[in-house]
Backbone atoms as SQL, in Angstrom:
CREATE TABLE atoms (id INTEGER PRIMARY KEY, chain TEXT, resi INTEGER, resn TEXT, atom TEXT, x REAL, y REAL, z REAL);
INSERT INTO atoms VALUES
  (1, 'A', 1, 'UNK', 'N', 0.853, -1.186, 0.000),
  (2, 'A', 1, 'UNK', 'CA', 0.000, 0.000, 0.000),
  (3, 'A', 1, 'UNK', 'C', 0.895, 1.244, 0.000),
  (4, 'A', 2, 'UNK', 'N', 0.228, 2.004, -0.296),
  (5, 'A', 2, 'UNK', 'CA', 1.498, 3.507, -1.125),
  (6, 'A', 2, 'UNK', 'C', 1.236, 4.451, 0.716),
  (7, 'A', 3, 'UNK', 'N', 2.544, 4.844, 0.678),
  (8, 'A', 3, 'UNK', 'CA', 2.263, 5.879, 1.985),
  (9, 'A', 3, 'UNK', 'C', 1.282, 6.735, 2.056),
  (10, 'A', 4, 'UNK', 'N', 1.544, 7.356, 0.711),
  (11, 'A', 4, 'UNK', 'CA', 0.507, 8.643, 0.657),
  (12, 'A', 4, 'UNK', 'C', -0.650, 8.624, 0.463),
  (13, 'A', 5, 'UNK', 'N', -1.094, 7.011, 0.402),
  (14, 'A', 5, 'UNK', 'CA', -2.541, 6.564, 0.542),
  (15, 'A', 5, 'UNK', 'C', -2.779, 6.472, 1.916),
  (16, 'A', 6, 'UNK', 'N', -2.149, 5.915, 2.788),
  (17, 'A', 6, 'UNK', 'CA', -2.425, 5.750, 4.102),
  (18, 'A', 6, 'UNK', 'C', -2.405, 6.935, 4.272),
  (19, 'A', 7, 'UNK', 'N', -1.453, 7.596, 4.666),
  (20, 'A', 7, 'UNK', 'CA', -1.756, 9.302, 5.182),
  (21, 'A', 7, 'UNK', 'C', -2.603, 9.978, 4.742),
  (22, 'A', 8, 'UNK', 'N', -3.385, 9.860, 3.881),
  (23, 'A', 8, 'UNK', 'CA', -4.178, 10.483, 3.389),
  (24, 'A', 8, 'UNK', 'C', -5.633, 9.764, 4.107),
  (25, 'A', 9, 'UNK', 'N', -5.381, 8.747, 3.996),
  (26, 'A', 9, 'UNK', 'CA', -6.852, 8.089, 4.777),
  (27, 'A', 9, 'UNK', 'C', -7.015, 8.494, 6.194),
  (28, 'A', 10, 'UNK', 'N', -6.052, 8.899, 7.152),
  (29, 'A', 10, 'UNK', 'CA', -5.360, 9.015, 8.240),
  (30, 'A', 10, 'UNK', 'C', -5.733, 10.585, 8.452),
  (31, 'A', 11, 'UNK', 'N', -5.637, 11.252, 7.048),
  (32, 'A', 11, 'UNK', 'CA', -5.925, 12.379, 7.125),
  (33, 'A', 11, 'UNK', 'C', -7.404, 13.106, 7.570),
  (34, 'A', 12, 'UNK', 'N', -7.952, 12.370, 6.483),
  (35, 'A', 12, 'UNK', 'CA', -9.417, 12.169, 6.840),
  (36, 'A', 12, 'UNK', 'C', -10.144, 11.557, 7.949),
  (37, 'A', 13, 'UNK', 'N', -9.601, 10.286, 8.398),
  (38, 'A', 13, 'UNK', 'CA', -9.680, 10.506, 9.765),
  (39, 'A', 13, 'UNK', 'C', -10.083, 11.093, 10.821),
  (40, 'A', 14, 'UNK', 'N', -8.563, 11.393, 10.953),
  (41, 'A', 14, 'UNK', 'CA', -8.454, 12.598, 11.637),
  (42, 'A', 14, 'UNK', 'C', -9.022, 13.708, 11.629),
  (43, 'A', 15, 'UNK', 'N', -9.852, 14.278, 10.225),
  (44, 'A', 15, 'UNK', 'CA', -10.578, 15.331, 10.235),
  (45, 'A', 15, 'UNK', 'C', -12.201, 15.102, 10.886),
  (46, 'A', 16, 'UNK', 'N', -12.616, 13.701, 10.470),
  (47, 'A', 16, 'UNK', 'CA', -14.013, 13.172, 10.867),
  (48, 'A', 16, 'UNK', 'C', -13.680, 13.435, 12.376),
  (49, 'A', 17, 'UNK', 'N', -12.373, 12.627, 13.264),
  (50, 'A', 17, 'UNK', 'CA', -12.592, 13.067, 14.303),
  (51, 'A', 17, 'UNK', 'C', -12.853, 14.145, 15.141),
  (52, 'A', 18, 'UNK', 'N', -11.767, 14.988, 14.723),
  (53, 'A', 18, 'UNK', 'CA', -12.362, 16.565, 14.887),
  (54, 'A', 18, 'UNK', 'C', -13.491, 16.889, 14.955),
  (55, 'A', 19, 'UNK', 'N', -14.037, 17.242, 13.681),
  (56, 'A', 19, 'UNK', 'CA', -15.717, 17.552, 13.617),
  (57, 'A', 19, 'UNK', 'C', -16.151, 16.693, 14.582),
  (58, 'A', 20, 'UNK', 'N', -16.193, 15.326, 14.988),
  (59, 'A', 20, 'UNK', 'CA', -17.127, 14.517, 15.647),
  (60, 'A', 20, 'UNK', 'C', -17.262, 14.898, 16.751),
  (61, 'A', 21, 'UNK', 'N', -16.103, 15.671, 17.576),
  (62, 'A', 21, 'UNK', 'CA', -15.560, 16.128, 18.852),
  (63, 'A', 21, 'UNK', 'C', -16.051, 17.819, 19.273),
  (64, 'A', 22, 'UNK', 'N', -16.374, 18.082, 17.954),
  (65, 'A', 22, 'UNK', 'CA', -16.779, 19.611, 17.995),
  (66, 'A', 22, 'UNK', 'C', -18.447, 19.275, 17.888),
  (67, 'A', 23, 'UNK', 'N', -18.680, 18.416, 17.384),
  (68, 'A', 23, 'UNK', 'CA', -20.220, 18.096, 17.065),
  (69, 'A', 23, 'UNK', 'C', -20.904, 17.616, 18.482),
  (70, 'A', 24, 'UNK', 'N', -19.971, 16.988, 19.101),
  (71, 'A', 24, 'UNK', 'CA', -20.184, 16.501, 20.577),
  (72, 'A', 24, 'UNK', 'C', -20.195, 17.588, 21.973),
  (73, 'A', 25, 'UNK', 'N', -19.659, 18.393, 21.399),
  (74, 'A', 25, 'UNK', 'CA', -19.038, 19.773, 21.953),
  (75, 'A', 25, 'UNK', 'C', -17.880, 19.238, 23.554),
  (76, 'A', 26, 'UNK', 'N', -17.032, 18.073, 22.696),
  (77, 'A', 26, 'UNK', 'CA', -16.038, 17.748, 23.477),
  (78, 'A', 26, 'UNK', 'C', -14.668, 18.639, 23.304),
  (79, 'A', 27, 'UNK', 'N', -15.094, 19.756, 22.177),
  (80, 'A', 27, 'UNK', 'CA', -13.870, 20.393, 21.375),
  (81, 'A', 27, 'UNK', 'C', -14.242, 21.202, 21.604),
  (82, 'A', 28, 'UNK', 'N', -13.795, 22.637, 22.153),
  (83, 'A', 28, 'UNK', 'CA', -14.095, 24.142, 22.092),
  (84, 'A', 28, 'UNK', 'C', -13.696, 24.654, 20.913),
  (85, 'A', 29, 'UNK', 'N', -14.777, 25.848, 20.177),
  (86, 'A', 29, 'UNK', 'CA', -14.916, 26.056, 19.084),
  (87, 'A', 29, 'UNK', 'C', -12.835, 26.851, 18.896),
  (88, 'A', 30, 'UNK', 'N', -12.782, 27.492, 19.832),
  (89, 'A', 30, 'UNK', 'CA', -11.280, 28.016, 19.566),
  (90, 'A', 30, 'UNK', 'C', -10.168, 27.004, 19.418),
  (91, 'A', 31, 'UNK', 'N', -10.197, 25.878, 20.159),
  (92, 'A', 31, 'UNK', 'CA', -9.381, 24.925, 19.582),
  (93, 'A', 31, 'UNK', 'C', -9.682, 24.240, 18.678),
  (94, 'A', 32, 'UNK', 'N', -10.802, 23.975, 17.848),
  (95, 'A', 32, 'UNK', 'CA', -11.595, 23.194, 16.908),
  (96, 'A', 32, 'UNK', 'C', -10.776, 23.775, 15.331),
  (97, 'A', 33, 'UNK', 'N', -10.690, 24.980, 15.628),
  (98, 'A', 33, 'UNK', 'CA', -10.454, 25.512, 14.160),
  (99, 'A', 33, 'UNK', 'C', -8.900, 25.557, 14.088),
  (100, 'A', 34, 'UNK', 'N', -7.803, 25.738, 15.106),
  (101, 'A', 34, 'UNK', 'CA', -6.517, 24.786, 14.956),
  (102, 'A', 34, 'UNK', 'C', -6.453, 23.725, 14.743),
  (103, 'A', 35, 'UNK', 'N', -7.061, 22.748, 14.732),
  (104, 'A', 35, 'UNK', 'CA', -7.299, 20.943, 14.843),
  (105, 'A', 35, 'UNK', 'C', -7.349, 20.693, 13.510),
  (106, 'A', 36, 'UNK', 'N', -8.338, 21.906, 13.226),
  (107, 'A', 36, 'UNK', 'CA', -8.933, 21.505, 11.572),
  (108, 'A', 36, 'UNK', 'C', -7.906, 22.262, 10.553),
  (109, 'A', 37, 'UNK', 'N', -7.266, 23.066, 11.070),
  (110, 'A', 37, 'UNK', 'CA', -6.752, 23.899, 9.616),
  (111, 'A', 37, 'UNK', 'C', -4.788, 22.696, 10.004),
  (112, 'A', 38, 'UNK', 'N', -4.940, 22.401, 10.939),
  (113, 'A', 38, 'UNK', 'CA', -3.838, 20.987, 11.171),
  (114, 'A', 38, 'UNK', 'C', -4.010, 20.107, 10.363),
  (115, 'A', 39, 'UNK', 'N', -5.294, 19.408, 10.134),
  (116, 'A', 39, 'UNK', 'CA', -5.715, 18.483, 9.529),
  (117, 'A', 39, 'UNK', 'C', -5.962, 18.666, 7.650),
  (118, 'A', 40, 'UNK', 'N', -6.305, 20.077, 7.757),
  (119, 'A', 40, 'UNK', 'CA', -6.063, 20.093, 5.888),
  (120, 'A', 40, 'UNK', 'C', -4.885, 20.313, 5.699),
  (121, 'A', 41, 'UNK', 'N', -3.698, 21.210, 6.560),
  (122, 'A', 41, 'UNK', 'CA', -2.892, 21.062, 6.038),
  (123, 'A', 41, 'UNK', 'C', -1.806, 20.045, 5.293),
  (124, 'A', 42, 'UNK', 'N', -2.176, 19.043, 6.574),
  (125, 'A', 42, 'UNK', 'CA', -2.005, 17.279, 7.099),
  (126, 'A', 42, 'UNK', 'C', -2.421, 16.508, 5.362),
  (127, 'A', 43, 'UNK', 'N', -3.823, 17.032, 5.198),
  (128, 'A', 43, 'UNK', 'CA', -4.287, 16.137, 4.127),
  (129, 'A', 43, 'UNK', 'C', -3.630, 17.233, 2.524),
  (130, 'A', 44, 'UNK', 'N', -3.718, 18.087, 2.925),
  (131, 'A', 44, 'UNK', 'CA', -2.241, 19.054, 1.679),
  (132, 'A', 44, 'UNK', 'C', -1.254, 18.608, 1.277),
  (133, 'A', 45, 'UNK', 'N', -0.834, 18.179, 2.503),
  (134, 'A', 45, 'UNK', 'CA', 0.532, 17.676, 2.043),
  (135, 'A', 45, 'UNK', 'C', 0.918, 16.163, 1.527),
  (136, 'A', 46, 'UNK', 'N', -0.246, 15.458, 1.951),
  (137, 'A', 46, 'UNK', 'CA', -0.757, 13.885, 1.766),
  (138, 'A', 46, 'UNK', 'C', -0.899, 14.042, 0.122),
  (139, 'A', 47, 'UNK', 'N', -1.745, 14.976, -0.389),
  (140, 'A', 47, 'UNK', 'CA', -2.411, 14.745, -1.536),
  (141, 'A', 47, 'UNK', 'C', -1.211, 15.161, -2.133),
  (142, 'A', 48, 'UNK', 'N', -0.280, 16.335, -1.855),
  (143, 'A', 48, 'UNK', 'CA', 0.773, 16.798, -3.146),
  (144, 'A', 48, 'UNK', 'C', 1.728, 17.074, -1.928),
  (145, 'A', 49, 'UNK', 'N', 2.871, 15.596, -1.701),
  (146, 'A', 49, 'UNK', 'CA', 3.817, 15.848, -1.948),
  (147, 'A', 49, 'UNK', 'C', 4.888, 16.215, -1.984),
  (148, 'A', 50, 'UNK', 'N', 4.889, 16.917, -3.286),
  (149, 'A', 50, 'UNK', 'CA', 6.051, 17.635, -3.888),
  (150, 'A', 50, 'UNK', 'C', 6.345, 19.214, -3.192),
  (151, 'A', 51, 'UNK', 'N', 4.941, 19.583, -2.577),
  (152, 'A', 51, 'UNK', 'CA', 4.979, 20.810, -1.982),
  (153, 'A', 51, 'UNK', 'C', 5.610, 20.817, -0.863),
  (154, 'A', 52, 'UNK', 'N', 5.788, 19.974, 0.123),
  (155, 'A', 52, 'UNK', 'CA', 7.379, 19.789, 0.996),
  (156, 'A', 52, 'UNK', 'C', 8.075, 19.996, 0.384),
  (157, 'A', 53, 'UNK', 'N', 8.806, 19.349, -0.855),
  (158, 'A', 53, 'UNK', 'CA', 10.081, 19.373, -1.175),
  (159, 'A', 53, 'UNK', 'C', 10.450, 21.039, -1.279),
  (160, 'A', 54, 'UNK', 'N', 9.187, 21.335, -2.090),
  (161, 'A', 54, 'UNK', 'CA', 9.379, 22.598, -2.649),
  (162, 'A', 54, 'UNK', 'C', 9.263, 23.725, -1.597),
  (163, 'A', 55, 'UNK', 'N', 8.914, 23.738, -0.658),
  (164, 'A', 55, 'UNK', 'CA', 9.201, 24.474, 0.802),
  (165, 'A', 55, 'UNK', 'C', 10.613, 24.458, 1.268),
  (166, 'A', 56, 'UNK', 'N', 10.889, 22.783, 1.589),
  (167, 'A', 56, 'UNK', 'CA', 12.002, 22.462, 1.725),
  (168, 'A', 56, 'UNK', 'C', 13.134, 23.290, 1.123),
  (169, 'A', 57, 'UNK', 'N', 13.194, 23.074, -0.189),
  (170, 'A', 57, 'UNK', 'CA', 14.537, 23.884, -1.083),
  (171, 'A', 57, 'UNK', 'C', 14.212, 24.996, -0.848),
  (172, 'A', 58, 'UNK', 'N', 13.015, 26.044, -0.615),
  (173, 'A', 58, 'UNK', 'CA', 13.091, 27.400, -0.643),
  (174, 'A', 58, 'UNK', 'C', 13.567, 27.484, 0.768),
  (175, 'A', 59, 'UNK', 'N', 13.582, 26.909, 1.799),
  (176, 'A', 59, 'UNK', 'CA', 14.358, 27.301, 2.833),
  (177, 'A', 59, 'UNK', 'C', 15.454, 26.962, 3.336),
  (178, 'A', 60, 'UNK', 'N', 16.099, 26.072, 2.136),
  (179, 'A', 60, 'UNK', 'CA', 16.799, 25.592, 2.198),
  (180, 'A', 60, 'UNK', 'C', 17.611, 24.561, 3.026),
  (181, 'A', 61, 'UNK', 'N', 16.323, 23.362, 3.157),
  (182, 'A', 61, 'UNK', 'CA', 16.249, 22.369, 4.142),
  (183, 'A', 61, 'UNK', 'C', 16.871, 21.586, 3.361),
  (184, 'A', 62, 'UNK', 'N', 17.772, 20.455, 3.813),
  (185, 'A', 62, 'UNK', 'CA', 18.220, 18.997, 2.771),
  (186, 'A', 62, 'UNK', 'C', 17.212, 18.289, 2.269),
  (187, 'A', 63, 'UNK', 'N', 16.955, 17.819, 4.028),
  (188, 'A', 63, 'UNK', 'CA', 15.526, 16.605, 3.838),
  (189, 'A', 63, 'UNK', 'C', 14.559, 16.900, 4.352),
  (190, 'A', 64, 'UNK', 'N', 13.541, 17.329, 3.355),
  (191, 'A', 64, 'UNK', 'CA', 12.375, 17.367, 3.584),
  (192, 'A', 64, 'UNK', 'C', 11.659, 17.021, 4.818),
  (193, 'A', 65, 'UNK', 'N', 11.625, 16.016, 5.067),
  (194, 'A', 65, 'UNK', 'CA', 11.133, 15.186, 6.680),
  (195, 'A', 65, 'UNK', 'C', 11.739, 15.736, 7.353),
  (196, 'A', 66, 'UNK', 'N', 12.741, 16.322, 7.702),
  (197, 'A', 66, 'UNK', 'CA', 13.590, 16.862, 8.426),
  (198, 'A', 66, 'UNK', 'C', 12.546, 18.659, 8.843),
  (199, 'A', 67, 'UNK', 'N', 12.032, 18.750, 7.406),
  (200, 'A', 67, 'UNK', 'CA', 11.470, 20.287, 7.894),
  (201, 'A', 67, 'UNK', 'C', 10.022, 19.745, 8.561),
  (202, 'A', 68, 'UNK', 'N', 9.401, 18.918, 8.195),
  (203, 'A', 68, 'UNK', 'CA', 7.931, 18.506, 8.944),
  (204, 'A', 68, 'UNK', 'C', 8.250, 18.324, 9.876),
  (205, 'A', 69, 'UNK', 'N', 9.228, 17.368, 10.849),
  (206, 'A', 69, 'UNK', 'CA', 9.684, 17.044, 12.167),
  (207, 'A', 69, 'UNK', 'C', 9.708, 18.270, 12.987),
  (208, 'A', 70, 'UNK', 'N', 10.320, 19.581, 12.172),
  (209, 'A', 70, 'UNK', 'CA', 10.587, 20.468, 12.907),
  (210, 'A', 70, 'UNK', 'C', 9.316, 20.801, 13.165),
  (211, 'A', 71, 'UNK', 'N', 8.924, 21.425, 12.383),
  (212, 'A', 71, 'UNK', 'CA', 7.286, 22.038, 12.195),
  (213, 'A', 71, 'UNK', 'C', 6.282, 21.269, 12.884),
  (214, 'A', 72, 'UNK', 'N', 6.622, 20.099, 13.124),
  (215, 'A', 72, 'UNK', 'CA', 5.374, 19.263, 14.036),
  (216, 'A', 72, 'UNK', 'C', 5.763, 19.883, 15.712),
  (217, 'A', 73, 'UNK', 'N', 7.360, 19.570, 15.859),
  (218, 'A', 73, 'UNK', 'CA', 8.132, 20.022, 17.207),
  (219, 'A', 73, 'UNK', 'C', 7.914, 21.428, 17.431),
  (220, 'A', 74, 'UNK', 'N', 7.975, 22.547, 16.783),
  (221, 'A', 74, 'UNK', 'CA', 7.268, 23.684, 17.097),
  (222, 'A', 74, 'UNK', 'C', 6.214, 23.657, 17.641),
  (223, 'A', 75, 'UNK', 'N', 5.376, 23.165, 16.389),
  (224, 'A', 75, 'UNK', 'CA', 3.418, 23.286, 16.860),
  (225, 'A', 75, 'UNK', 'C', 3.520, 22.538, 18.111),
  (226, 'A', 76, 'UNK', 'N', 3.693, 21.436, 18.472),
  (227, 'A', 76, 'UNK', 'CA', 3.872, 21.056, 19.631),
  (228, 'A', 76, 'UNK', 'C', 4.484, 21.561, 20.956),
  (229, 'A', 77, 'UNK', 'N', 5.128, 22.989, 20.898),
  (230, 'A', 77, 'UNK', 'CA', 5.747, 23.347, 21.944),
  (231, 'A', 77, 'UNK', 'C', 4.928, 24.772, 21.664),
  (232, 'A', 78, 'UNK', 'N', 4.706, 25.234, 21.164),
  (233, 'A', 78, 'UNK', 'CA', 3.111, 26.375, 21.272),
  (234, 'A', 78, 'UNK', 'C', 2.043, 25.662, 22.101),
  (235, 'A', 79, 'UNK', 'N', 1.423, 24.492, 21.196),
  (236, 'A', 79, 'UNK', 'CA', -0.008, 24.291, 21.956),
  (237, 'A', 79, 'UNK', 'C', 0.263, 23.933, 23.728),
  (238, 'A', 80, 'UNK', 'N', 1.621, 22.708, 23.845),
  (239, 'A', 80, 'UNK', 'CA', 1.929, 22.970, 25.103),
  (240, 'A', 80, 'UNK', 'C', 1.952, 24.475, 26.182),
  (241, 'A', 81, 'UNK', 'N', 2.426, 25.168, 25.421),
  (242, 'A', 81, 'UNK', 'CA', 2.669, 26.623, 26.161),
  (243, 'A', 81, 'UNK', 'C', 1.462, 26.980, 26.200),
  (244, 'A', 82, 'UNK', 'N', 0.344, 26.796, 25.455),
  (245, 'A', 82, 'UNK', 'CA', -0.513, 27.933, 25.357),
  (246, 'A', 82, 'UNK', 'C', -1.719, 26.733, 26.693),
  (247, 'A', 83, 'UNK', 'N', -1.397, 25.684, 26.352),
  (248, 'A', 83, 'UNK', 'CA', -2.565, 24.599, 27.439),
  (249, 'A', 83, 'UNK', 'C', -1.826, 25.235, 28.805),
  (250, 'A', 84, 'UNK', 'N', -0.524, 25.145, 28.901),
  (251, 'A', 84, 'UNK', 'CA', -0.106, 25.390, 30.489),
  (252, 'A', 84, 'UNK', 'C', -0.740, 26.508, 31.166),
  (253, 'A', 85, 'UNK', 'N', -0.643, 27.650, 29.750),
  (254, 'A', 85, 'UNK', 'CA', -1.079, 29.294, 30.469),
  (255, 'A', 85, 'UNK', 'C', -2.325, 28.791, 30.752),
  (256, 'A', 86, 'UNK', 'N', -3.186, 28.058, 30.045),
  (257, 'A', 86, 'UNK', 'CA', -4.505, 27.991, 30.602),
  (258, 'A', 86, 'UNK', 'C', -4.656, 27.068, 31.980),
  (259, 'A', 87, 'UNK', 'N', -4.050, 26.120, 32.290),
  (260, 'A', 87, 'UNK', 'CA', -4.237, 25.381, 33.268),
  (261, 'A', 87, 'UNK', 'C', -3.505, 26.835, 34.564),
  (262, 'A', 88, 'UNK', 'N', -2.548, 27.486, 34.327),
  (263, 'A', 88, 'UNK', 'CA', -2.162, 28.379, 34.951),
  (264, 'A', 88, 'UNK', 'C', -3.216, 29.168, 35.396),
  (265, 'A', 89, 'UNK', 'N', -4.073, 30.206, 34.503),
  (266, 'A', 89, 'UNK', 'CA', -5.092, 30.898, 34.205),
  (267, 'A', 89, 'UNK', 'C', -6.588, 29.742, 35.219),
  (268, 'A', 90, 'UNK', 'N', -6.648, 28.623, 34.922),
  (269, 'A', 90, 'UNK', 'CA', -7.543, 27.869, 35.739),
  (270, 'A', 90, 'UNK', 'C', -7.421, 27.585, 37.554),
  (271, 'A', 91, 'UNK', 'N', -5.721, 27.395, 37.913),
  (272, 'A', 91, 'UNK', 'CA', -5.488, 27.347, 39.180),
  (273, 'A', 91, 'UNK', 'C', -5.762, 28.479, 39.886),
  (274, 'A', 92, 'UNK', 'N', -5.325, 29.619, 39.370),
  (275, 'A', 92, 'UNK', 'CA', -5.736, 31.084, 39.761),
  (276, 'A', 92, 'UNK', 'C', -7.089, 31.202, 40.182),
  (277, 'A', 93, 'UNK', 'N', -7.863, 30.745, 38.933),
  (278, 'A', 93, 'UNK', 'CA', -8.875, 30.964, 39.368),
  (279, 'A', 93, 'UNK', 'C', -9.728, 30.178, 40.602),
  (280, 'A', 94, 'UNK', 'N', -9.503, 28.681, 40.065),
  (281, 'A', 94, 'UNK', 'CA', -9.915, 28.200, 41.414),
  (282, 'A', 94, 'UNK', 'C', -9.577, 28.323, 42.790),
  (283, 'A', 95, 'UNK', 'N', -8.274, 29.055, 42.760),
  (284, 'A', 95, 'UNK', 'CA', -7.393, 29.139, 44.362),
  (285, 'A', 95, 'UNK', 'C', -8.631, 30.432, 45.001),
  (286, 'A', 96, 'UNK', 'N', -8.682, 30.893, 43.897),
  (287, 'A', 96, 'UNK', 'CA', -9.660, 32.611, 44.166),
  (288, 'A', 96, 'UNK', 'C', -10.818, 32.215, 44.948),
  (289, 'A', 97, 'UNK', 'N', -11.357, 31.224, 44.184),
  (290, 'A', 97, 'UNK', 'CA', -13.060, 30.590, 44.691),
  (291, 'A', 97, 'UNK', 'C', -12.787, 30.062, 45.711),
  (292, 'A', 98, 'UNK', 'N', -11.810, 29.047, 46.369),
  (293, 'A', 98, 'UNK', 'CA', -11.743, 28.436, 47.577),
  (294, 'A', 98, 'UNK', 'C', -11.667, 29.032, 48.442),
  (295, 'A', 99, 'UNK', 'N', -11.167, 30.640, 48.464),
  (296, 'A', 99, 'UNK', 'CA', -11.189, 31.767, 49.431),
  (297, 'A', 99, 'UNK', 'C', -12.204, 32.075, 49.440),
  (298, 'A', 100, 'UNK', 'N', -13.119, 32.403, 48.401),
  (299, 'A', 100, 'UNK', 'CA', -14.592, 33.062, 48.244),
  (300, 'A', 100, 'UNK', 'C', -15.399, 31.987, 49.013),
  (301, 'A', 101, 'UNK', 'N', -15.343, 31.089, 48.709),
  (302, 'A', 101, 'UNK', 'CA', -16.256, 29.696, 49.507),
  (303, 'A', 101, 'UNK', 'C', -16.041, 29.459, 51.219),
  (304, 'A', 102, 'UNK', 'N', -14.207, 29.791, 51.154),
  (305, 'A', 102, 'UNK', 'CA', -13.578, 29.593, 52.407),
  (306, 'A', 102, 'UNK', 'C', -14.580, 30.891, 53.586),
  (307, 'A', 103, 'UNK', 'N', -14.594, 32.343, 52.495),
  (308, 'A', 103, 'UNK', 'CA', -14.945, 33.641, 53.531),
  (309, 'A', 103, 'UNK', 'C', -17.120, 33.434, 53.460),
  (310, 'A', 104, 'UNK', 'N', -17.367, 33.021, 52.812),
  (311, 'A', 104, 'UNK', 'CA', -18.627, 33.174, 52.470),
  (312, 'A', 104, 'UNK', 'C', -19.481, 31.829, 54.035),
  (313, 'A', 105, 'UNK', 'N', -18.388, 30.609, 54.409),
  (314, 'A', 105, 'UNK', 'CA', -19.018, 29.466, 55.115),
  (315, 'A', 105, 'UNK', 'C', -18.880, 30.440, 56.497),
  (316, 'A', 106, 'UNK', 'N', -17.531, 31.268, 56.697),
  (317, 'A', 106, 'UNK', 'CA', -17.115, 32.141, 57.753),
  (318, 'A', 106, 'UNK', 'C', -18.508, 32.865, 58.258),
  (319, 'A', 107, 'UNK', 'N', -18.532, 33.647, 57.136),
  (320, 'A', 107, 'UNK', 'CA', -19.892, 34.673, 56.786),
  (321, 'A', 107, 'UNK', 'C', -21.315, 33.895, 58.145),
  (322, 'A', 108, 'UNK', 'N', -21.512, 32.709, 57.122),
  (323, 'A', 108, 'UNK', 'CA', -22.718, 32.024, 57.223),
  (324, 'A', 108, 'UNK', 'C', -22.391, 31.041, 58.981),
  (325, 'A', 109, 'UNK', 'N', -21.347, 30.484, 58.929),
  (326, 'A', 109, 'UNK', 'CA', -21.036, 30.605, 60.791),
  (327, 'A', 109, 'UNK', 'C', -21.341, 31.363, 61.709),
  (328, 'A', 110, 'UNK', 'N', -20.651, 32.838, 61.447),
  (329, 'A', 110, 'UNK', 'CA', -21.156, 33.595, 62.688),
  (330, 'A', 110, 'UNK', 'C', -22.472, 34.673, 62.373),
  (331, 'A', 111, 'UNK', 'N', -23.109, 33.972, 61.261),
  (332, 'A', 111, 'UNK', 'CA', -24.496, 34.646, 61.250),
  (333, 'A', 111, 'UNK', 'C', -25.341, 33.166, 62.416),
  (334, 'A', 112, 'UNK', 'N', -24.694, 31.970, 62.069),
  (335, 'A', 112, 'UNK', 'CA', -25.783, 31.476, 62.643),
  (336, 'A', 112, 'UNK', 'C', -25.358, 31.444, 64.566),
  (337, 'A', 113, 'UNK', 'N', -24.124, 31.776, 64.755),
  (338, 'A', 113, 'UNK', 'CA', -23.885, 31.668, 66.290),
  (339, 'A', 113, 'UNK', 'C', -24.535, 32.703, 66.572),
  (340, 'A', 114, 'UNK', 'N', -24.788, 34.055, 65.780),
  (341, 'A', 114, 'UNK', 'CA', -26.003, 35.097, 66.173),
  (342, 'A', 114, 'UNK', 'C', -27.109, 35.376, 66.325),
  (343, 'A', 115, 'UNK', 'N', -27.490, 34.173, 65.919),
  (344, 'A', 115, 'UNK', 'CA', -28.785, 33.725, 65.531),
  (345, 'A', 115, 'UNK', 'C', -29.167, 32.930, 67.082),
  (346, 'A', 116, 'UNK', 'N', -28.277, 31.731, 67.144),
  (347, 'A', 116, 'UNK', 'CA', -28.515, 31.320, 68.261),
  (348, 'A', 116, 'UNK', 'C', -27.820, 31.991, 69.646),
  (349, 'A', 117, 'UNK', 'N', -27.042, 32.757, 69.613),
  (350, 'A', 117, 'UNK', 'CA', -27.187, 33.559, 71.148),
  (351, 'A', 117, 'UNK', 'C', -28.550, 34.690, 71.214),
  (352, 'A', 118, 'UNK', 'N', -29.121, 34.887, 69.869),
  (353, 'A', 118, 'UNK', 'CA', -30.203, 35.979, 70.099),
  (354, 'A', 118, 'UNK', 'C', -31.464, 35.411, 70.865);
């Protein structure tokens, strides 16, 4: 079986999954549309090719695979960075609420010890 048949099936795939995940609303629409413009590019390069190579020589890469590896290792060290800020951005927030919850039970304590010495 020819590579660029498999990758290409792989491609598609991968795109059904996407949509299926956004259709499920297991995918947030802001990450949905990186996933997907990943995935045509994915199936771009499946269908033609020659358009690596030809990237390749204009930047004057040797081997081709050599420039996708990179380009996968980039994208991969963005989306990492950008998930951390959010899990960052999420601890913040929850540390915030456990104080709000922590001062609000406080609140509701010495309303009720006032309640019962009244």
């Amino acid at each position: 079986m020819n590579i660029f048949l498999v990758s290409f099936v792989f491609c598609l795939f991968f795109l059904f999954v996407v949509i299926d995940l956004i259709r499920r609303k297991r995918l947030e629409e802001r990450y949905s549309i990186l996933w997907i413009v990943i995935g045509l590019l994915m199936l771009i390069l499946s269908i033609f090719p020659d358009f690596l190579e030809t990237i390749s020589q204009l930047l004057g890469v040797v081997y081709p695979p050599s420039l996708l590896f990179f380009l996968g290792y980039v994208f991969a060290l963005i989306v990492i960075l950008h998930l951390t800020m959010v899990v960052s951005k999420l601890h913040r927030q929850m540390t915030r609420l456990i104080q709000e919850v922590a001062l609000l039970k406080n609140e509701k304590e010495e309303a009720q010890k006032e309640q019962e010495q009244a």
